[in-house]
N, C-alpha and C positions, 0 to 999 in steps of 0.2 A: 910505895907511898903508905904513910901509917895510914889509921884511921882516925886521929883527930883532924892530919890534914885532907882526908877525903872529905870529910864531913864538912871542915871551913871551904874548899872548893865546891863542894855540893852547896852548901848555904849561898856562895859569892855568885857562884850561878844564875842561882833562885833569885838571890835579890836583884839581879840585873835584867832580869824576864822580865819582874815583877814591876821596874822602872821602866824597861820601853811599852808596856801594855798600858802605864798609868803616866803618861807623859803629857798624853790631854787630859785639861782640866773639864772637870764632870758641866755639860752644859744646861742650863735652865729655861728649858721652852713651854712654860707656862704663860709667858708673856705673849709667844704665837699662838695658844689657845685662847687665849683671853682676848687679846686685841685681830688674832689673824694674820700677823706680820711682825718680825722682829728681825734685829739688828748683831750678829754675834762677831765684834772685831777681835782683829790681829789673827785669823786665819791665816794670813799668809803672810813672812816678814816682811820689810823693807826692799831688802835686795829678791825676797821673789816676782813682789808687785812688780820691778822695775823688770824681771826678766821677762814675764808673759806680760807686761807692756808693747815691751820690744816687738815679742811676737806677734800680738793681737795686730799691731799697726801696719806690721810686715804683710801678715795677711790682709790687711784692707789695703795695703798697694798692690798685692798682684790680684783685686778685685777693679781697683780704681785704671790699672795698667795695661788691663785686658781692654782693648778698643770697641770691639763687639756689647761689654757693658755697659759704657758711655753714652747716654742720650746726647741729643744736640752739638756734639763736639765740631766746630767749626772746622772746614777741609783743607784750609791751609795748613802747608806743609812748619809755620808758625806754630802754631797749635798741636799738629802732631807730635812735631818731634821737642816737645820744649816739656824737657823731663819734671822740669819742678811742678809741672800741671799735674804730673802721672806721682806724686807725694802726696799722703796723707797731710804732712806737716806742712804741705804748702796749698792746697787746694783749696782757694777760698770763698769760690763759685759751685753750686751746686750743679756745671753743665759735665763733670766729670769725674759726677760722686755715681756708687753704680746705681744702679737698679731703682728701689723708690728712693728719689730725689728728698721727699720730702719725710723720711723717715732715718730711724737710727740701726732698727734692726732689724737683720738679715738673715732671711730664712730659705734664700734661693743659692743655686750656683756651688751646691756641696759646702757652703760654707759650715753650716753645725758639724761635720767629719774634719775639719780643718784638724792637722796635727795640733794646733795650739788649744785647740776645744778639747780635744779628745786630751792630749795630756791634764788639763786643768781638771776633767771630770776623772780624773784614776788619782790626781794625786791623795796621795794619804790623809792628808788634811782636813780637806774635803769630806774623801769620805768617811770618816772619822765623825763626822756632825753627821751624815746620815747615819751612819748605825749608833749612833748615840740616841736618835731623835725615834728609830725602828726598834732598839734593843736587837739588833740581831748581828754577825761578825759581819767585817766587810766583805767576806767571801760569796755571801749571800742577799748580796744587794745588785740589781741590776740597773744600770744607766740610759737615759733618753738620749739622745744626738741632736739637742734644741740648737735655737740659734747663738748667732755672735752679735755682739753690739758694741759702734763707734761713731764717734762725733767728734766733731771740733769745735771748742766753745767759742771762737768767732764764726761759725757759720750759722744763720737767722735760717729759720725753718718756716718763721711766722708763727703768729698765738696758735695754740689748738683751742678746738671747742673740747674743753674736756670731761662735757655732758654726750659728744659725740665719741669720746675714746675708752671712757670708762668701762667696764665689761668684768665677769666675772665668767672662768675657764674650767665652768662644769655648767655641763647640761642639767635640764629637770631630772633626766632620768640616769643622770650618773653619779651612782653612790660610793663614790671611789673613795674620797675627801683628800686627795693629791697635795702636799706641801709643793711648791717650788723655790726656784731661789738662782742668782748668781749671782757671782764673787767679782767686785767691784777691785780694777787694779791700781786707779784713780780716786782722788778724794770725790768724793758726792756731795754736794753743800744746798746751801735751800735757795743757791741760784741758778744751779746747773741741772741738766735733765735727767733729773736722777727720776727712782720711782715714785708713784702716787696711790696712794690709798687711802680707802674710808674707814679708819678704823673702829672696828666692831661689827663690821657687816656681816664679818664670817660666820655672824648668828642667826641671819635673817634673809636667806638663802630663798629658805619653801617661803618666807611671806612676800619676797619678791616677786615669784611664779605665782604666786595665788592672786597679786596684783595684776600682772601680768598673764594672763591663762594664755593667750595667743602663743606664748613663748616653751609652751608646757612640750609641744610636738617637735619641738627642733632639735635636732641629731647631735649634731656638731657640737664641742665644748668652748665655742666662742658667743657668749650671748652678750649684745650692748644694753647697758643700764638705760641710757636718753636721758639720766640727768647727773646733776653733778652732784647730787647730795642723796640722802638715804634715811628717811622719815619712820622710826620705828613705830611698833604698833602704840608705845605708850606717848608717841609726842615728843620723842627727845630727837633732833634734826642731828644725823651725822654730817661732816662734812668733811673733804678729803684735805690732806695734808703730805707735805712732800717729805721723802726719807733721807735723813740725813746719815750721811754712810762715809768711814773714814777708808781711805786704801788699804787693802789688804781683808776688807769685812765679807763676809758672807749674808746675803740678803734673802730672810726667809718667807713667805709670806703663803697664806691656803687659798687653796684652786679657785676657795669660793669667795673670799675677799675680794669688794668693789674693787680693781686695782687699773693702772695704764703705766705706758711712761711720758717721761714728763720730758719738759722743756726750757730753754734758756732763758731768762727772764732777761730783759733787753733793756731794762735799767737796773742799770749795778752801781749803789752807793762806792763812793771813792776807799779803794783800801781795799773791796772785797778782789777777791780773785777769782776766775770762773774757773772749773776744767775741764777737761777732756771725757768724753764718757767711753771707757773702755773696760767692758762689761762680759764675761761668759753667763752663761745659764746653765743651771745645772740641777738633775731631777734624779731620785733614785726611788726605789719600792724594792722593798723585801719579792724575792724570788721566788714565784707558783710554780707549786708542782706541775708536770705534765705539758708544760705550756712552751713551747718553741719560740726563741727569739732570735731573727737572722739580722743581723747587723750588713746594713747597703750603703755601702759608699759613695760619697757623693749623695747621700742625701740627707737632706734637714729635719729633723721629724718636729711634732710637738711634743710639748714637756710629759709627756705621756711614755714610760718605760718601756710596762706590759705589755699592753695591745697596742700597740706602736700605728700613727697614723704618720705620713709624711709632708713635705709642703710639695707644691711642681718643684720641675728641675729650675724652672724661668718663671722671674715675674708673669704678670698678665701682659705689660707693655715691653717686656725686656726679646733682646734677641735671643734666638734660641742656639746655643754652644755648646758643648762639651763642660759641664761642672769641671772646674779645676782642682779637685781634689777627690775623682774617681777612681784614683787608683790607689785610698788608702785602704790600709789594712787593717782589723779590727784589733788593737793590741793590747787586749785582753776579753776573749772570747769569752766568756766568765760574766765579765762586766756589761756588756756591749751585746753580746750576742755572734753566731757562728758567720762565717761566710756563707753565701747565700750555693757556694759548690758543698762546700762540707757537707757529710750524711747528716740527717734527724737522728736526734739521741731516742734509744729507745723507749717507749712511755712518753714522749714526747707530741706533742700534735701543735698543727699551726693555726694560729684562730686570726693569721691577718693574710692576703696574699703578699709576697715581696714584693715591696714599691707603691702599697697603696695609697692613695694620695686624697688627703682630705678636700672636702670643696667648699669655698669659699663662697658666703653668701653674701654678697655687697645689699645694706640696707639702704634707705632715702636715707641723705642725711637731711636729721631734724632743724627749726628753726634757730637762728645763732642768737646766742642771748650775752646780756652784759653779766660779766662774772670777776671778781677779783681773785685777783694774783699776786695779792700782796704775799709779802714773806712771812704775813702775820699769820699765814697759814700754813708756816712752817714749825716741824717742830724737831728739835736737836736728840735722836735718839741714843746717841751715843753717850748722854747724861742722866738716861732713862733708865730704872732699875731691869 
């Protein structure tokens, strides 16, 4: 081969590296510092949405199909064997949704390891917005095992108090400042239960604990706000707003942002359409030296990578089974962390025991008050710079 043609194969090369390395467009999360939450569509195509659709559903039928998860299920052999009940897409009663009835997402029974979790949080795409968001290659990014989340927009859950749900997922004493986020495979509209947020709160963290000192001593990175709105020091009233999110969007929001989720609004002007909420989670943090991560199947963790806390195997009122997805395997040791047989890498130490399980502290719920839910408290982020 001469050398002008090694040279044009040498260049044709180069330019084709230089294409798959720059094939995602540069992302701008300014708007997550600024507000605490942003919106970055077309993540995932058309035809991916609809494949981990598929997925996501499949795995809430062999959650809904497990008999053991089912509260209340009436013992006629009626009811048993009448397969449409055991369908996500037919199930219209909540006596054979699993676990908590009145909730969407699911953090017991190995569902965060489900294969359809665990592929969503490796795909490239994905992580591609974390190391855009880190600066750092995706080699060196490591992933939580949070939960899954699904719904059917005809099933009523009932209003929440959403001065009872709101919460912000850092402690006083944790200075981590944790993004999170999942990839919505479903349109999200400002009628459906998509997320909710106060945006700007992610400012006013330490003046909420300082309002609150009782709050200063609690461990756990789940703390409840008790109201629906967030009164800065200067007098400006934040108040929360629902996120309007297209299929295929990745939903970012900081640990410390007022945030919950949300719910179906039960009158829907003629012509709107509600959907479906089918939802991954998805957490990643640049990779500590020294610091050991064993990846346990079958279990849920929180959005928390590093120091990995996990949820129980079983609800508090659930039967206690065999997680259905204990026997996956971590498939990318890298990403996830080793088996919990694998040796420690050396320099390596473990700062969690395997399997530790965070504890839930059930608060009084506060007085119910009258709150609006109009959609005038919505706002369409996907029109938003």
């Amino acid at each position: 081969m001469s050398s002008r043609r090694q040279l044009k194969q040498t260049h044709k090369t180069r330019h084709n590296t230089q294409m798959s390395q720059s094939q995602f467009l540069k992302i701008d999360f300014r708007k997550l510092k600024r507000e605490g939450y942003m919106v970055i569509p077309n993540v995932l195509s058309p035809t991916e949405c609809k494949q981990f659709a598929a997925r996501l559903y499949e795995t809430a039928n062999q959650l809904i199909r497990a008999p053991d998860l089912r509260e209340g299920v009436a013992e006629s052999p009626e009811v048993r064997n009448a397969a449409r009940e055991r369908n996500f897409f037919h199930c219209r009663t909540a006596r054979n949704w699993p676990g908590r009835t009145r909730g969407k997402i699911f953090q017991n029974y190995g569902a965060g390891t489900s294969p359809v979790a665990m592929d969503l949080r490796s795909h490239r795409k994905v992580l591609n917005v974390w190391s855009q968001y880190y600066g750092v290659p995706v080699d060196e990014l490591v992933s939580s095992c949070d939960a899954i989340s699904f719904a059917r927009h005809d099933m009523r859950h009932g209003k929440p108090d959403i001065a009872d749900w709101l919460h912000i997922d850092e402690s006083y004493s944790n200075k981590l400042n944790r993004v999170q986020g999942f990839v919505t495979f479903e349109d999200q509209g400002a009628y459906d239960a998509t997320l909710i947020v106060i945006p700007e709160s992610n400012h006013f963290k330490n003046e909420f604990f300082e309002r609150n000192p009782e709050l200063k001593t609690q461990k756990h990175d789940f703390v409840k706000i008790r109201a629906d709105h967030f009164v800065t020091p200067d007098g400006r009233t934040l108040k929360w707003i629902k996120v309007v999110a297209p299929a295929g969007s990745m939903v970012l929001w900081e640990s410390k942002t007022m945030h919950c989720a949300g719910f179906y609004e039960e009158e829907v002007p003629e012509g709107v359409t509600q959907h479906n909420r089918a939802v991954i989670y998805t957490c990643c943090a640049p990779r500590v030296p020294g610091v050991d991560i064993v990846f346990q199947p079958g279990r849920t963790s929180t959005h928390e990578p590093i120091y990995r806390k996990y949820f129980p195997d079983h609800p508090r009122f659930g039967k206690k089974i065999e997680p259905l997805f204990a026997n996956v395997v971590s498939p990318n040791k890298r990403l996830f962390g080793r088996m919990p047989d694998d040796p420690v890498a050396e320099g390596d130490k473990r700062v969690l025991k395997p399997g530790s399980v965070i504890q839930i502290v059930q608060e009084p719920p506060i007085e119910s008050r009258k709150r609006s839910r109009s959609p005038d408290n919505c706002i369409d982020l996907t029109l938003d710079d």
